[in-house]
C-alpha positions as CSV (number, residue, x, y, z in Angstrom):
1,X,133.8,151.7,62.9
2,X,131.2,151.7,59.9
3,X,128.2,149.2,60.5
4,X,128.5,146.8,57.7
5,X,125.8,147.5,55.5
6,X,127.7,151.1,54.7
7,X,131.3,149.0,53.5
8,X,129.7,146.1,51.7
9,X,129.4,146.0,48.1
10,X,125.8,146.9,46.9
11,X,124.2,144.9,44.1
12,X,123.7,148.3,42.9
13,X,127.4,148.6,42.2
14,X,127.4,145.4,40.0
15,X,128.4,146.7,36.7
16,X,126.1,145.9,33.8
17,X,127.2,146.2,30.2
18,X,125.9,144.7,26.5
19,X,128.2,142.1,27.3
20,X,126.0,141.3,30.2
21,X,126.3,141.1,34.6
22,X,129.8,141.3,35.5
23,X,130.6,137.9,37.8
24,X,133.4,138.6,40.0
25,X,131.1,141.9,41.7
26,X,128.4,140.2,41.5
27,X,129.6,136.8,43.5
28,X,131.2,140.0,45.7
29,X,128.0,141.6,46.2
30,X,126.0,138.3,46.9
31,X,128.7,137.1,49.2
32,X,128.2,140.5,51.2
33,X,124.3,140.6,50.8
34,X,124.7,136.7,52.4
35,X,127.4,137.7,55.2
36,X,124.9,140.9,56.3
37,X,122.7,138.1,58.0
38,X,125.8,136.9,60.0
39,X,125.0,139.8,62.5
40,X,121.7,138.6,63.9
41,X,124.0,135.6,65.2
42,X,122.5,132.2,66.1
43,X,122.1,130.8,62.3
44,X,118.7,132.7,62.5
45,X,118.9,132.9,58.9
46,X,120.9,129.4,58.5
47,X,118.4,127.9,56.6
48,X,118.5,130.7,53.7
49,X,122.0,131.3,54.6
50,X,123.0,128.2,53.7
51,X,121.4,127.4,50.7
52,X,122.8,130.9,49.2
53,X,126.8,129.7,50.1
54,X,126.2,127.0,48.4
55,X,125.2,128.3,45.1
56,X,127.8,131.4,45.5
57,X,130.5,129.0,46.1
58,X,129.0,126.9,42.8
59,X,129.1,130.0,40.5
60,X,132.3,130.8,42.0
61,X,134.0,127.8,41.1
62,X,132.8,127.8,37.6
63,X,134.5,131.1,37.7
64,X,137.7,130.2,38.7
65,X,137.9,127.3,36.0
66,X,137.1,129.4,33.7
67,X,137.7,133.0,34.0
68,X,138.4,134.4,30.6
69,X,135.4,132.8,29.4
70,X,133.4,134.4,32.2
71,X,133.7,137.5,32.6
72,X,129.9,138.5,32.9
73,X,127.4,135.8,34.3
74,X,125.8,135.5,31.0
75,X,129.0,134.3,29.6
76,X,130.2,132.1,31.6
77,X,126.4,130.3,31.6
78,X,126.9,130.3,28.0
79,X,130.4,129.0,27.6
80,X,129.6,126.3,30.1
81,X,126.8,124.7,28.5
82,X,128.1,125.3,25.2
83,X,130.7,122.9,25.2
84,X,132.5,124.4,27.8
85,X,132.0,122.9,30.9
86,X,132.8,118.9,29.7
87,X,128.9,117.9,29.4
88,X,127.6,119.7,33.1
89,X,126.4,122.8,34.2
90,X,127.0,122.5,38.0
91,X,127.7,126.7,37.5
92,X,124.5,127.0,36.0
93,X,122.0,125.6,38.1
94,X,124.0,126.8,40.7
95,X,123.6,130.1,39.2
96,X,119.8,129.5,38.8
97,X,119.3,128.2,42.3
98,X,121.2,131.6,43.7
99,X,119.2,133.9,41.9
100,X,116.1,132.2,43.1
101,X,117.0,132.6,47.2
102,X,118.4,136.1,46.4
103,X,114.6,137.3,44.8
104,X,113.4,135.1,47.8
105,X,115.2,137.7,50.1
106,X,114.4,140.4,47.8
107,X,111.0,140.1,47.9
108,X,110.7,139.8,51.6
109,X,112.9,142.4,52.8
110,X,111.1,144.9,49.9
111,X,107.6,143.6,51.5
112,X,109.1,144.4,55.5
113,X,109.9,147.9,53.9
114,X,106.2,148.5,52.2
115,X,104.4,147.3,54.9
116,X,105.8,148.9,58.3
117,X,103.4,147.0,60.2
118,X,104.0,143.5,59.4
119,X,106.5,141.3,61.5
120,X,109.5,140.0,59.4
121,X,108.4,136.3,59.3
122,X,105.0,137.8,58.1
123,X,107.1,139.8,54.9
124,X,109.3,136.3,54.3
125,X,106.5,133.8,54.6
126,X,104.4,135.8,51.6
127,X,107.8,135.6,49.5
128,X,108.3,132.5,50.0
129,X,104.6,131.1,49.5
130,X,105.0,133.7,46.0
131,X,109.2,132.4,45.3
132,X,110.1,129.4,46.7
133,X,107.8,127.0,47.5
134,X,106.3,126.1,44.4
135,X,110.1,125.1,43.5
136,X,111.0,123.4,46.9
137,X,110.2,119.2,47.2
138,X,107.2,118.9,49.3
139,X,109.0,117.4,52.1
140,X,111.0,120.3,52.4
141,X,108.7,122.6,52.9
142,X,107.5,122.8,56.5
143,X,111.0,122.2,57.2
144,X,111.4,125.9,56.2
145,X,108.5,127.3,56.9
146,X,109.1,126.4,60.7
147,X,112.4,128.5,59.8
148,X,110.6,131.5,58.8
149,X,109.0,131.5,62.1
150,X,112.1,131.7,63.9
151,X,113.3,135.4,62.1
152,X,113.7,138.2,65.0
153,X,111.1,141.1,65.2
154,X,111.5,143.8,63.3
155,X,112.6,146.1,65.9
156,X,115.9,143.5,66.3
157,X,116.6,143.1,63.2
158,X,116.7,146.6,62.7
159,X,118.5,147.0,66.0
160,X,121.2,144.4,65.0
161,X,121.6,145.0,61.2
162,X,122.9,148.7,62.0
163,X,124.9,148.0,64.7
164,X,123.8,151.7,66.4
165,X,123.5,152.9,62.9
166,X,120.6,155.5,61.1
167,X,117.6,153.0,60.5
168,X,116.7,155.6,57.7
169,X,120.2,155.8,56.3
170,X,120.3,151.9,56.2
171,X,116.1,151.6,54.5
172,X,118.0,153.9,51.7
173,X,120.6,151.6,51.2
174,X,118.7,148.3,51.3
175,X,116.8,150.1,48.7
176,X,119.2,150.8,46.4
177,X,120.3,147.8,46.8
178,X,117.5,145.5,46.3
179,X,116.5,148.1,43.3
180,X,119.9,146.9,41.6
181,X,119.2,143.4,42.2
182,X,116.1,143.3,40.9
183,X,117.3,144.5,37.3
184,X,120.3,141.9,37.7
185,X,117.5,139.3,38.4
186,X,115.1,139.9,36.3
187,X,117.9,139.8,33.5
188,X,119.2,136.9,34.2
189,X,115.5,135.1,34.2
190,X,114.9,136.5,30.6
191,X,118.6,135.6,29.4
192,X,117.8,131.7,31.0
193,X,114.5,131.1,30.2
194,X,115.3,132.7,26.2
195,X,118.3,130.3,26.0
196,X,116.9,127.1,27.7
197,X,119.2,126.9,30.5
198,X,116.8,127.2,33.4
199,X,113.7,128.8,34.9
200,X,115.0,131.1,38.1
């Protein structure tokens, strides 16, 4: 059997046309990205884990209620708080809060492949000190920072993220794949912050 990271859908596969990020792959993509964790077992990455469901299953629903309005992400942000959505925009900040956790884990798993010395709660703690925190409430955040400290070694994570794959054949995809969610990000932060409907 394939490890996981060859059969799920890569960011990199979202389509992207003038029209904008196309939802249903990309809520595909992210709920693969999200699942991938699932195989370092113990809710190791609960805490980010979590947070990320949430949002997908946010976006998602908007989705659902609306799908002919949404077909890319900047359409159905735009239908929604446009009169749309019956005065909320529960798919938006959802939205907003998703794409902020997904450059969280960007950031760190581009940092553990840049710097091949540096543990893993090394490469998440300088994204999250750089992505998340200045947007967390201040109680929160030792909560996750304790978190941080519980991510495996890098040798396990690499061990258990390839299930007795290549370790070289999976760095190529995680960087195709955090290369195609970085244009899908950074986007999406221009597109919000341009229309007023939130700061990623």
């Amino acid at each position: 059997m394939a490890p996981y990271f060859e059969t799920a859908k890569s960011f990199a596969d979202v389509p992207i046309t003038v029209d904008g990020v196309d939802t249903a792959t990309f809520l595909l993509a992210s709920t693969d990205f999200v699942n991938m964790f699932d195989l370092l077992g113990g809710g190791v990455f609960a805490f980010v884990q979590n947070d990320l469901r949430s949002n997908i299953a946010g976006v998602k629903h908007r989705y659902q209620v609306a799908p002919a309005e949404s077909p890319t992400l900047e359409k159905l942000v735009t239908n929604e708080c446009n009169g749309g959505g019956a005065g909320e925009r529960h798919g938006t900040a959802c939205l907003v809060r998703l794409l902020r956790g997904l450059w969280f884990t960007c950031e760190a798993l581009r940092n553990m492949q840049q710097d091949r010395n540096a543990e893993l709660h090394t490469c998440f703690k300088r994204s999250f000190d750089v992505n998340l925190k200045p947007n967390l409430p201040f109680l929160i955040r030792p909560v996750v920072a304790v978190a941080i400290r519980a991510v495996p070694h890098r040798q396990d994570f690499y061990a258990r993220i390839t299930q007795g794959g290549s370790h070289e054949k999976f760095d190529n995809e995680l960087t195709k794949w955090l290369a195609g969610l970085e244009v899908i990000v950074l986007r999406l932060k221009a597109f919000l912050v341009e229309g007023g409907y939130g700061r990623v």
